[in-house]
C-alpha positions as CSV (number, residue, x, y, z in Angstrom):
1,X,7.1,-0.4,-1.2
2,X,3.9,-1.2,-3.5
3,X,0.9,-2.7,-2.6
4,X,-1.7,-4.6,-4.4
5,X,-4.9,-3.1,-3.9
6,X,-8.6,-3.0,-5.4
7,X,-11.0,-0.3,-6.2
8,X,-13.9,-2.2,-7.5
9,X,-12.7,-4.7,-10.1
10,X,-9.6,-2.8,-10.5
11,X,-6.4,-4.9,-8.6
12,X,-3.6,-2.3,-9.2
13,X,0.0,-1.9,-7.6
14,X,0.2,1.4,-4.9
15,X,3.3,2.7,-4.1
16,X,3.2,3.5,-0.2
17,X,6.1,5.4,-0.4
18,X,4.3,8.1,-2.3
19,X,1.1,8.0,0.1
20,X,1.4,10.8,2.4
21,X,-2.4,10.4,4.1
22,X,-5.1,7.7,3.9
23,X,-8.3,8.7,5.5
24,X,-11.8,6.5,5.6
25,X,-14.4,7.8,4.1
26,X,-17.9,6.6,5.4
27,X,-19.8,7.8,1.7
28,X,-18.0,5.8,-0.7
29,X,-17.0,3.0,2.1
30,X,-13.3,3.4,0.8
31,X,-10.2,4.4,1.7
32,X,-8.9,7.9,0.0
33,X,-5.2,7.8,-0.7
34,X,-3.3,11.1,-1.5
35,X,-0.3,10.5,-3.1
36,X,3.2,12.5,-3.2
37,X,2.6,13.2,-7.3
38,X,2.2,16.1,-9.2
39,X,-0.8,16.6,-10.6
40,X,-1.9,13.3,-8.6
41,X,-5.6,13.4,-7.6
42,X,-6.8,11.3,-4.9
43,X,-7.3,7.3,-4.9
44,X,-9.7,5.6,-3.7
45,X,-9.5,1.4,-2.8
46,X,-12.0,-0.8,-1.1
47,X,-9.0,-1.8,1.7
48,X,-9.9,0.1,5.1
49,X,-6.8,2.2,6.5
50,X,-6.3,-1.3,8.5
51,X,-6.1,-3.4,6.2
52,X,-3.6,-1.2,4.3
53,X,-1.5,-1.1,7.3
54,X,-1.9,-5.1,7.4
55,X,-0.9,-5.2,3.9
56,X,2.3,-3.4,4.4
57,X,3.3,-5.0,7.4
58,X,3.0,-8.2,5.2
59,X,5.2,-6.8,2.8
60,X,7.5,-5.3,5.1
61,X,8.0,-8.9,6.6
62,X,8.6,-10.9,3.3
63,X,11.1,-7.7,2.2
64,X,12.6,-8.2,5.4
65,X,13.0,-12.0,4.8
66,X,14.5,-11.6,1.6
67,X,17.4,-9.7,2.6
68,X,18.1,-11.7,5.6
69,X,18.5,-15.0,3.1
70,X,20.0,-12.5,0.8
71,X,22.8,-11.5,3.4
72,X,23.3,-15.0,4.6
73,X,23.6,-16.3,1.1
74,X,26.8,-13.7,0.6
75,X,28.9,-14.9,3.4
């Protein structure tokens, strides 16, 4: 599942999937993603870890909606 996210003026695509922890940190006042990647270092976005969570329940939903209307449309 992706997610669009910012890091600055940077709006770029995340793919949750590939996130295996997302910590706070009070510094930078971002959210450091580490991702499932080799060689991948860590990313930071202005979200908060709840808002990222918001943002994927959000897409969760519409995905979820799509295949319901997808399934009805096939019978």
């Amino acid at each position: 599942m992706f997610v669009k996210l910012t890091d600055g003026t940077i709006t770029r695509w995340i793919n949750m999937d590939a996130v295996i922890q997302m910590r706070f940190d009070d510094d930078k006042h971002q959210t450091e993603l580490f991702l499932l990647r080799e060689n991948a270092g860590p990313t930071f976005v202005d979200e908060s870890p709840e808002e990222v969570r918001t943002l994927m329940d959000v897409e969760l939903e519409r995905l979820s909606q799509i295949a319901k209307w997808t399934m009805g449309r096939q019978r």
